[in-house]
C-alpha positions in Angstrom: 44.5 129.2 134.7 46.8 132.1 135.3 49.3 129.7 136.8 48.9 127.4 133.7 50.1 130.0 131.7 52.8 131.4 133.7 54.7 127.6 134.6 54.2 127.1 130.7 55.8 130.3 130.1 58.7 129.4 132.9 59.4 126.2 130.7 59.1 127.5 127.2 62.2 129.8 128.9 64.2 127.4 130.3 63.9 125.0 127.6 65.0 128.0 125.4 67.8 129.3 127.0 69.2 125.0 127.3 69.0 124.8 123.8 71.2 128.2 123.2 73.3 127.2 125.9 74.3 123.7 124.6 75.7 125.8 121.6 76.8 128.6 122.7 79.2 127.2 125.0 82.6 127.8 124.1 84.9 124.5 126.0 88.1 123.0 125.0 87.6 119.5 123.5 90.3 117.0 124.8 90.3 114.9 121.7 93.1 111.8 121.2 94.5 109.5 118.5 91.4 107.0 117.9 88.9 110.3 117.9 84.9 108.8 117.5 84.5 111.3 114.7 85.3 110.1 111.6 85.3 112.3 108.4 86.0 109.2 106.4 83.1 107.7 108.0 80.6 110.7 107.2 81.6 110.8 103.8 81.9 107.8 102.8 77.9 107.3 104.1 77.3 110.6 102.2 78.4 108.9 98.8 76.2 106.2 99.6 73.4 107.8 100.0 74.2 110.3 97.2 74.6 107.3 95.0 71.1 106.1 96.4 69.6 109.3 95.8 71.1 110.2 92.3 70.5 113.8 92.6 71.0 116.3 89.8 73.5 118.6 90.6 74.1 122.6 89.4 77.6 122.3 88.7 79.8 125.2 88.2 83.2 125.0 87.6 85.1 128.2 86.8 89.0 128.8 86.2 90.3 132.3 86.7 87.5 134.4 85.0 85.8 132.1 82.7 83.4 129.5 84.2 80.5 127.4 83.2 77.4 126.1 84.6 75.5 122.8 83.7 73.1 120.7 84.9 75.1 116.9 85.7 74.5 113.5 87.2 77.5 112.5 88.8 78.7 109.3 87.7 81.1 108.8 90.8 80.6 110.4 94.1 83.3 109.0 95.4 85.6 110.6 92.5 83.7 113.6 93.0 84.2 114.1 96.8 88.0 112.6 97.3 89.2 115.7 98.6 87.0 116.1 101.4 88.0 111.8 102.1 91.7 112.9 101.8 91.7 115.8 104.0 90.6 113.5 107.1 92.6 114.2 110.5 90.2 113.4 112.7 91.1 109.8 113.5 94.5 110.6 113.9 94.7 114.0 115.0 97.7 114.4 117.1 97.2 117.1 120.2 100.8 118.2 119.5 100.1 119.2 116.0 96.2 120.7 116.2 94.6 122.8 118.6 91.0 121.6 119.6 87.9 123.5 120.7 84.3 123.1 120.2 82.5 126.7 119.5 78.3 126.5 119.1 78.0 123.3 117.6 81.3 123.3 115.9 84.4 121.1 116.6 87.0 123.2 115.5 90.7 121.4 114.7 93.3 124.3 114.3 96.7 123.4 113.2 99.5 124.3 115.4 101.9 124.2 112.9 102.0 126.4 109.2 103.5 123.6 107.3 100.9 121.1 108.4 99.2 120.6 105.2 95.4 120.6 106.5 95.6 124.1 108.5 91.8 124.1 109.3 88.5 121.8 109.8 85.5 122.4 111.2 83.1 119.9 111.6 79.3 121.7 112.4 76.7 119.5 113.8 72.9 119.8 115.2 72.0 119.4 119.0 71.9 115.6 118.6 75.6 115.6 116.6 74.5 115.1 113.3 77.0 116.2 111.3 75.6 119.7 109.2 78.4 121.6 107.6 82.3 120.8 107.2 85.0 123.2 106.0 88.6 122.3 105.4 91.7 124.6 104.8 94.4 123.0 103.4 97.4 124.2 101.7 100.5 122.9 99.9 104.0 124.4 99.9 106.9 123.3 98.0 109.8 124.7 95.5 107.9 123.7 92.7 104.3 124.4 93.8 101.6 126.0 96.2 98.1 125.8 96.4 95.6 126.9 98.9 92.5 125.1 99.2 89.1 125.5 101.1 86.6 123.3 100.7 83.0 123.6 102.1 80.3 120.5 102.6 76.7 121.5 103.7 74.8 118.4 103.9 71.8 118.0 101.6 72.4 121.3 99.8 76.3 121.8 98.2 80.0 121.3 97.8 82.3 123.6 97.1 85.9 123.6 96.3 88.4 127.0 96.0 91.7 126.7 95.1 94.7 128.7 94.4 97.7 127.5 93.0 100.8 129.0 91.8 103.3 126.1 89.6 106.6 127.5 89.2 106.7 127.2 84.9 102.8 127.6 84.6 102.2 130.8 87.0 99.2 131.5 89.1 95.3 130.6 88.8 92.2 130.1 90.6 89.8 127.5 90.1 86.3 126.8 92.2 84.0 124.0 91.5 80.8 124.0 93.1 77.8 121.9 93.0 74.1 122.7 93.9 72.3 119.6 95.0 68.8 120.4 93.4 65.6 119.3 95.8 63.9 116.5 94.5 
């Protein structure tokens, strides 16, 4: 019996410190053109099953300091979630331009370049690579304009959307939209 105990105990470990290990583990990723992930992909089966779903969302959009919060159905998920579609570079992320590494559980595309407009995305998946969590710097930089932007996706839960933007005429503001999927 006492040997029962003690193998269970051995494999209870092992299968412990596997699991922590598997995401832990910090390892360059050698992606090329023609990656398998596919941001596009993922959201574009998101707004499906959004649509599907029709969830009522806690939406709160705010603009420098004055915000507001409602209660919506969104009409258009698509509409609603074109910046996280746009800001896809993981089909054609080219090795010259991003740095790649995958960091527990996270594949991690740093740009090697400051005037690459997407600067940062991190793609966050489970053990069996089901995509959990995306977040996307990007930033724009011209005479006229500038804007910084991170967006966050966490599957199931919300979206968010920061910006900064200065327009040469108009000056600087802050905006952040985010939306609470409520549980069903």
């Amino acid at each position: 019996m006492k040997n029962k105990h003690i193998n269970n105990t051995l494999l209870l470990f092992i299968g412990s410190v596997l699991l922590f290990w598997s995401c832990s583990n910090e390892k360059s990723v050698q992606h090329a053109k023609g990656s398998t992930l596919s941001l596009d992909s993922f959201f574009n089966a998101e707004i499906e099953k959004l649509t599907k779903l029709d969830p009522t969302v806690v939406k709160t959009v705010a603009k420098d300091e004055d915000s507001e919060t409602k209660s919506v159905k969104i009409p258009n998920w698509h509409t609603e979630l074109s910046g996280f579609i746009a800001a896809d570079i993981t089909k054609d992320a080219d090795p010259n331009l991003y740095d790649f590494k995958e960091v527990d559980c996270k594949t991690i595309y740093q740009a090697k370049d400051h005037r690459l407009a997407i600067q940062y995305l991190a793609v966050e998946h489970d053990l069996k690579g089901k995509i959990q969590q995306v977040v996307i710097k990007r930033k724009v930089d011209n005479s006229l304009y500038s804007s910084n932007e991170k967006l966050i996706y966490d599957v199931d839960s919300l979206y968010q959307i920061e910006k900064d933007q200065d327009i040469l005429i108009l000056g600087k503001s802050q905006y952040k939209i985010t939306g609470q999927l409520k549980a069903h």
